[in-house]
C-alpha positions in Angstrom: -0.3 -15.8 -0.9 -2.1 -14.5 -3.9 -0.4 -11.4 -3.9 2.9 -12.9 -4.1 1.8 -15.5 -6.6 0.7 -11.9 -8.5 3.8 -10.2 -8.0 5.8 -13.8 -9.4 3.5 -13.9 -12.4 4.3 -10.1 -12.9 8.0 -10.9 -12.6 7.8 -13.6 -15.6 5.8 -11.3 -17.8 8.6 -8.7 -17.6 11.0 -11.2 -18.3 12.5 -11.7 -22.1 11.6 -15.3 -23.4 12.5 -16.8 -26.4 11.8 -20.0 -28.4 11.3 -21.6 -31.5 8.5 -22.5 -33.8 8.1 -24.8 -36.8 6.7 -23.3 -39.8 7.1 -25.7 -42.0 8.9 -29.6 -42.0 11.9 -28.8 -40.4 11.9 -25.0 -40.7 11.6 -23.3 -37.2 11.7 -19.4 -36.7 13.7 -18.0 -33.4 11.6 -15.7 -31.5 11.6 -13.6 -28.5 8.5 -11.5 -26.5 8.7 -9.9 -23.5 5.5 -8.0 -21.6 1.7 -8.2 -22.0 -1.2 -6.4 -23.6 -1.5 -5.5 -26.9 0.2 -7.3 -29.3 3.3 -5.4 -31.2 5.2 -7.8 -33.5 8.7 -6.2 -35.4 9.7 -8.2 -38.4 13.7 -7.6 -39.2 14.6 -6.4 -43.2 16.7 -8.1 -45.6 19.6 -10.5 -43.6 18.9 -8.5 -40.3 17.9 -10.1 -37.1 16.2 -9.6 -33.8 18.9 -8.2 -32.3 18.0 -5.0 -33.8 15.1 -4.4 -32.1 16.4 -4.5 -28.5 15.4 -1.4 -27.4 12.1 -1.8 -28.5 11.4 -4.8 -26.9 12.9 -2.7 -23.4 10.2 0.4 -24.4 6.9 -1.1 -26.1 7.3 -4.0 -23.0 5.5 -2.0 -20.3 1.9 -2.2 -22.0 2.4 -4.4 -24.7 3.4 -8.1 -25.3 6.6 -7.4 -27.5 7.5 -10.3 -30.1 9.9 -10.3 -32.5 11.7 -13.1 -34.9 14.0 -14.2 -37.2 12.5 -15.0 -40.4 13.5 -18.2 -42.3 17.6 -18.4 -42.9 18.0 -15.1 -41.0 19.9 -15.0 -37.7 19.0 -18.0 -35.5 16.4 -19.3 -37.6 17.0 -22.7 -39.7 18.7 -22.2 -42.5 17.0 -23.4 -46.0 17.9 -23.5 -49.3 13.8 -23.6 -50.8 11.1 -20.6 -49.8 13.5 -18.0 -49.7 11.0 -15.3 -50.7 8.5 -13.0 -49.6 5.4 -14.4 -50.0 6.6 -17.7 -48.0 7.7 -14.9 -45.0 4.2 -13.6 -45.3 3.2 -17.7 -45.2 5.5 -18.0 -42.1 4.6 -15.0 -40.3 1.0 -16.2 -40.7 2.3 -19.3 -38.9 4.1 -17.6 -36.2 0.9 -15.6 -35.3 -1.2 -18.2 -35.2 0.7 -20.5 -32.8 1.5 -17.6 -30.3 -2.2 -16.7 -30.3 -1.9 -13.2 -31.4 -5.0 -11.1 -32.4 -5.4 -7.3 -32.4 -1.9 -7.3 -33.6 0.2 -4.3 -34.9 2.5 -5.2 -37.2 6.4 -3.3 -37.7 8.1 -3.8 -41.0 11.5 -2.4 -41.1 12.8 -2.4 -44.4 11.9 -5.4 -46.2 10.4 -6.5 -43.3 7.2 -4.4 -44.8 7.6 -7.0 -48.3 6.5 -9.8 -45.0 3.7 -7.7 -43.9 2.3 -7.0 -47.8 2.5 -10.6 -48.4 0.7 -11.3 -45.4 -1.8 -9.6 -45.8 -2.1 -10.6 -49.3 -2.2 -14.4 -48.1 -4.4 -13.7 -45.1 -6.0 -10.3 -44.6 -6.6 -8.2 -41.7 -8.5 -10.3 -39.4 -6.2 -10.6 -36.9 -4.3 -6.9 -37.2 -5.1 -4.1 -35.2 -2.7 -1.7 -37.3 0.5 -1.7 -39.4 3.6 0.4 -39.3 5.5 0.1 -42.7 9.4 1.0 -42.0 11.1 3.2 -44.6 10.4 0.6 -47.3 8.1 1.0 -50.7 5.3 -1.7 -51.6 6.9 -2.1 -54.7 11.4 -1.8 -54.8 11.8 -1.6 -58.5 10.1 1.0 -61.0 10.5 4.7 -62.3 12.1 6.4 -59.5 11.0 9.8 -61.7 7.4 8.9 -61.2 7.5 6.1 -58.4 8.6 5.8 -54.7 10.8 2.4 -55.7 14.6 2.3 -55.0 15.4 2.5 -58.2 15.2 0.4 -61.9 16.5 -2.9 -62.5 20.3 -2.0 -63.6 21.0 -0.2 -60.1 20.7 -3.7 -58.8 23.8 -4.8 -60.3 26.3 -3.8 -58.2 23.9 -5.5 -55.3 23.4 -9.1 -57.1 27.4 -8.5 -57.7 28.5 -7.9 -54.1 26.4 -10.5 -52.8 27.9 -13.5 -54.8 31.3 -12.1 -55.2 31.7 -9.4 -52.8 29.5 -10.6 -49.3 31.3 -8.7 -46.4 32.1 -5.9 -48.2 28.4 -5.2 -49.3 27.7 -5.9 -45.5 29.6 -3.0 -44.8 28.5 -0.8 -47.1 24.9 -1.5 -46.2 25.5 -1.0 -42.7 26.8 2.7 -43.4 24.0 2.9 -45.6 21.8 2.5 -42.4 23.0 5.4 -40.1 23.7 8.6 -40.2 26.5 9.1 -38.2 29.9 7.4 -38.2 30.3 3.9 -36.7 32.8 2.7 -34.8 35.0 -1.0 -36.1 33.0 -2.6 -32.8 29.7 -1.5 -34.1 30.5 -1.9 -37.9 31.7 -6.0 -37.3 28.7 -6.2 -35.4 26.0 -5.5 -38.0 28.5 -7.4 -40.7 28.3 -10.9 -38.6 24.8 -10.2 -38.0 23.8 -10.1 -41.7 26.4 -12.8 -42.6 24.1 -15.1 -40.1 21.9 -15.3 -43.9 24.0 -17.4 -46.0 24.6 -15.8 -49.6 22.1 -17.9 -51.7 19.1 -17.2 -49.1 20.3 -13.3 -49.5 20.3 -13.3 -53.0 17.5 -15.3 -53.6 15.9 -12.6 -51.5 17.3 -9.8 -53.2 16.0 -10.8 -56.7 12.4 -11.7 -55.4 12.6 -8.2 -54.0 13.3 -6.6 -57.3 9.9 -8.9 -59.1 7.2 -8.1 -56.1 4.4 -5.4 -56.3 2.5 -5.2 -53.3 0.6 -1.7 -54.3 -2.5 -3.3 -54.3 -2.6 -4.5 -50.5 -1.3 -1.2 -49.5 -4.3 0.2 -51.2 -5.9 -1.9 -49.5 -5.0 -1.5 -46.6 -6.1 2.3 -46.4 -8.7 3.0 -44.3 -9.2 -0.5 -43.3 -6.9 -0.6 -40.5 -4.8 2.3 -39.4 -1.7 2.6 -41.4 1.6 4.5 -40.2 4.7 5.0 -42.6 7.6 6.1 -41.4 10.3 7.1 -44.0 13.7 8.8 -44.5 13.9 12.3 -45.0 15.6 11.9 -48.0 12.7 10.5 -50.1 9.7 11.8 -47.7 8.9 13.9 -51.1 8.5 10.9 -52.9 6.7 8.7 -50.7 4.4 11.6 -49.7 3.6 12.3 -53.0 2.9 8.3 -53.7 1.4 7.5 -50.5 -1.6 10.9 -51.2 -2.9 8.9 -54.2 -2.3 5.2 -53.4 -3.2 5.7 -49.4 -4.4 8.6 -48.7 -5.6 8.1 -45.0 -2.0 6.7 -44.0 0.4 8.5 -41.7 3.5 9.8 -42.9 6.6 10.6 -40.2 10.2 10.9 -41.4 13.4 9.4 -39.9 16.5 10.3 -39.3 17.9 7.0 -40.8 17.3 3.9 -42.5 17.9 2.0 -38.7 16.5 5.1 -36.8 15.3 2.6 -34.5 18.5 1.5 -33.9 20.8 4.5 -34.4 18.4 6.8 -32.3 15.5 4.4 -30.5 14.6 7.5 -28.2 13.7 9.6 -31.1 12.1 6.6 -33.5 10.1 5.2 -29.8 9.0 8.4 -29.5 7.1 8.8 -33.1 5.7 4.7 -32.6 4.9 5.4 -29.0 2.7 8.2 -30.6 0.9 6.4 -32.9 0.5 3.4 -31.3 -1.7 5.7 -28.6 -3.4 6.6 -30.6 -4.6 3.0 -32.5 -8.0 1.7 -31.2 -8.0 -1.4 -28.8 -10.5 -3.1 -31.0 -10.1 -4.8 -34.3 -11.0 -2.8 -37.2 -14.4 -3.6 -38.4 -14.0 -3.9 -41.9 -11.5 -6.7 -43.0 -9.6 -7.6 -46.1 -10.5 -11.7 -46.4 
């Protein structure tokens, strides 16, 4: 009897669940989690859902409780026209962690998905995070790329802002070839377009220009060698972020990718490199804390 109530309890915990969560009056975030263990949560970028993260939810599931969400106006999240910027996501995911009881948690920011984890921190600390994995994203988007690792100054935004008001499906695509390597097929190319069109255009611009104002370098200073830190960045600024991350963070880890969506292009490979690190991460909570 207790051995088949064992093996039923097993069978649930390797079963996908989802729900929702309210994070504010009438604002509820769509998750899913799958497994148990150690808690690994992955936080979607700008317009980009859950949906990305399938494989990982298959890989990390066998040792870990897997979550991952929608944040507010993305995907199957409610949609709002107030809070559509990165310190309320740090807000919400603060939220999120707290009512699915997660401590010893390592975070995964893809893409501005890492602007959610900076602002967490910076709202909350470390107290509940076991380590952080920033996705091929810089603290700070907007600067000198000569001197910085930032995307770019303010006037390569244009085209962005443009595309997004005037130009929505079209910018979709082009930031969904922007994401891979390797060609996409029409079947592949609609699905990332309807996926990002699940944000409607003011919550994504809204986004876009709170990306270009925040500078979270000071919690990823602080962050070094408080919990373990792992960047993982494109090959074709690994220079730049290299160069950045040895003064501002200088006990991080630095991997490169393949692609902006290695995780999705090529999970194998990008499991592979999280898989690693993640091994390597202590069970315990780090001992010192950012309050």
């Amino acid at each position: 009897m207790i051995r088949s109530l064992l093996a039923a309890a097993i069978l649930l915990l390797a079963a996908p669940r989802d729900g929702r969560i309210e994070v504010a009056p009438g604002v509820e975030l769509y998750y899913k989690e799958v497994g148990a263990g150690p808690p690994v949560v992955f936080i979607p970028g700008w317009t980009m859902t859950t949906e990305f993260f399938a494989a990982q939810l298959d890989a990390f599931s066998d040792g870990h409780r897997v979550v991952t969400f929608d944040p507010r106006s993305h995907g199957r999240s409610t949609k709002v026209a107030e809070g559509n910027t990165y310190v309320q996501h740090g807000r919400d995911l603060g939220v999120l962690l707290e009512a699915l009881r997660l401590d010893g948690v390592v975070l995964v920011g893809w893409s501005s998905g890492v602007h959610d984890i900076l602002a967490y921190v910076r709202e909350h600390g470390t107290q509940r995070l076991r380590a952080v994995v920033l996705v091929d994203e810089p603290p700070k988007a907007v600067g000198d790329a000569e001197r910085e690792w930032v995307w770019g100054g303010f006037e390569g935004y244009r085209s962005t802002f443009e595309s997004i008001l005037y130009r929505r499906r079209a910018g979709a695509e082009g930031l969904a070839r922007f994401m891979v390597k390797r060609e996409l097929d029409d079947r592949e190319l609609q699905w990332i377009v309807e996926e990002s069109l699940k944000t409607p255009a003011e919550a994504a611009l809204s986004l876009m220009v709170d990306a270009t104002l925040r500078d979270f370098t000071e919690e990823a200073r602080a962050l070094d060698r408080v919990v373990p830190v792992l960047y993982m960045v494109r090959e074709e600024w690994a220079a730049s972020a290299r160069a950045w991350l040895s003064v501002n963070a200088p006990a991080a880890e630095v991997v490169t990718l393949g692609s902006h969506a290695e995780h999705w292009e090529h999970p194998d490979v990008f499991n592979g490199k999280l898989a690693d690190f993640l091994a390597r991460v202590p069970r315990r909570l780090a001992t010192r804390v950012i309050r």
